[in-house]
C-alpha positions, 0 to 999 in steps of 0.5 A: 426106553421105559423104566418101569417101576415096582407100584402099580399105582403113584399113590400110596395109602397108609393105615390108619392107626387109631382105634375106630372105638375110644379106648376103655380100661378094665377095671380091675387091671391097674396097669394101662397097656399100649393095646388099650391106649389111644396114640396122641403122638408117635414121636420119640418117646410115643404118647398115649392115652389110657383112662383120661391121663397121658403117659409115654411109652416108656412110662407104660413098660415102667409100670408094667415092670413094677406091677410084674415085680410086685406080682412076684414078690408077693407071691 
């Protein structure tokens, strides 16, 4: 008896998940986004690089938060 498994293939290919093309901020948008950033560590919490400085994943929501709450309350 052969037991047949679901892969065609034994290997496995995962993706690559950084950017082919270093990433650039756009100036005049103060709050760095995760789409924006280079990862440089995928454990808890990530890591990422956005224009020359290092920030966590939480620290990127942090100011995104405050950049909104700021927006509305200017307004």
């Amino acid at each position: 008896m052969v037991a047949a498994s679901g892969c065609s293939s034994g290997s496995i290919h995962w993706p690559i998940t950084a950017p082919e093309v270093p990433a650039v901020s756009m100036p005049g948008d103060p709050v760095p986004k995760v789409q924006d950033c280079i990862t440089i560590g995928t454990g808890t919490p990530s890591k990422y690089v956005c224009g020359g400085k290092v920030y966590t994943a939480h620290e990127l929501r942090k100011k995104r938060e405050d950049a909104a709450a700021a927006a509305s309350a200017g307004k």
